[in-house]
C-alpha positions in Angstrom: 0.0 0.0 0.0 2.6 2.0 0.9 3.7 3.3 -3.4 -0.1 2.9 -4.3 -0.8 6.5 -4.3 1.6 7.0 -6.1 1.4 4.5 -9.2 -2.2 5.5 -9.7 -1.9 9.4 -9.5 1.2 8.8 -12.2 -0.9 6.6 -14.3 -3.6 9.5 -14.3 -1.2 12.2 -14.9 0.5 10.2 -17.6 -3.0 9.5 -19.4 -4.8 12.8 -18.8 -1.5 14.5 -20.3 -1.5 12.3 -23.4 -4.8 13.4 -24.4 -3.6 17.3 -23.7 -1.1 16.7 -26.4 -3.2 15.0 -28.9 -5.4 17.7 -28.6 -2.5 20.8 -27.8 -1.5 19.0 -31.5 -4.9 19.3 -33.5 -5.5 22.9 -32.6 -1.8 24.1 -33.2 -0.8 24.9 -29.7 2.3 24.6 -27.9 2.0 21.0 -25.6 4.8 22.0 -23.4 2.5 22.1 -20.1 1.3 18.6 -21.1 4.6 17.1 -21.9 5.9 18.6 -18.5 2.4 16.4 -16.7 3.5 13.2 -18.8 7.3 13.7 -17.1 5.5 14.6 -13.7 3.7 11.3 -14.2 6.6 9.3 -14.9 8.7 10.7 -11.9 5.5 9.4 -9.7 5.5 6.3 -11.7 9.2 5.7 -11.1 8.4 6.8 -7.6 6.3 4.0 -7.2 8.6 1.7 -8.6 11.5 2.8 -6.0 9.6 2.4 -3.2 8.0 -1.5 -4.0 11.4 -2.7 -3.9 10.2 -5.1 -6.5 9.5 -5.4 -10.1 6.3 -3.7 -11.1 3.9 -5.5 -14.2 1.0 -4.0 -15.5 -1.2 -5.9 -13.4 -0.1 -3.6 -10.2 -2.2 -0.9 -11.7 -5.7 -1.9 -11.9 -4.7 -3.7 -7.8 -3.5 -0.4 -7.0 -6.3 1.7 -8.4 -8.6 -0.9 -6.4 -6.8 -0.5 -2.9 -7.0 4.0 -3.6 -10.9 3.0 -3.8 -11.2 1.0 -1.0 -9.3 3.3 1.0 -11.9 6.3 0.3 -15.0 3.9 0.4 
């Protein structure tokens, strides 16, 4: 539980920002706030992997976005 927090709000920032440039792209604007929220991301992602002390797969997300909820719930 402890680099949950973490892996999920990295996973949101990553996502969220990759839209922002798609869409900083089609209307001819500069993505430079979105590309610093995907590096933002990735720090928290990496973050996340530092503090697990183990090797993170895929799978760790959707078990991490469950244990955020059932925190809150």
């Amino acid at each position: 539980m402890g680099y949950d927090y973490q892996l999920v709000g990295g996973a949101v920032l990553i996502l969220l920002s990759l839209v922002a440039i798609a869409n900083a792209m089609v209307e001819n604007r500069s993505p430079l706030y979105s590309v610093i929220g995907v590096l933002i991301g990735a720090g928290l992602v990496g973050w996340a992997w530092m503090l697990s002390g183990q090797e993170l797969t895929v799978m760790e997300v959707p078990n991490a976005v469950f244990r955020v909820l059932a925190t809150w719930m």
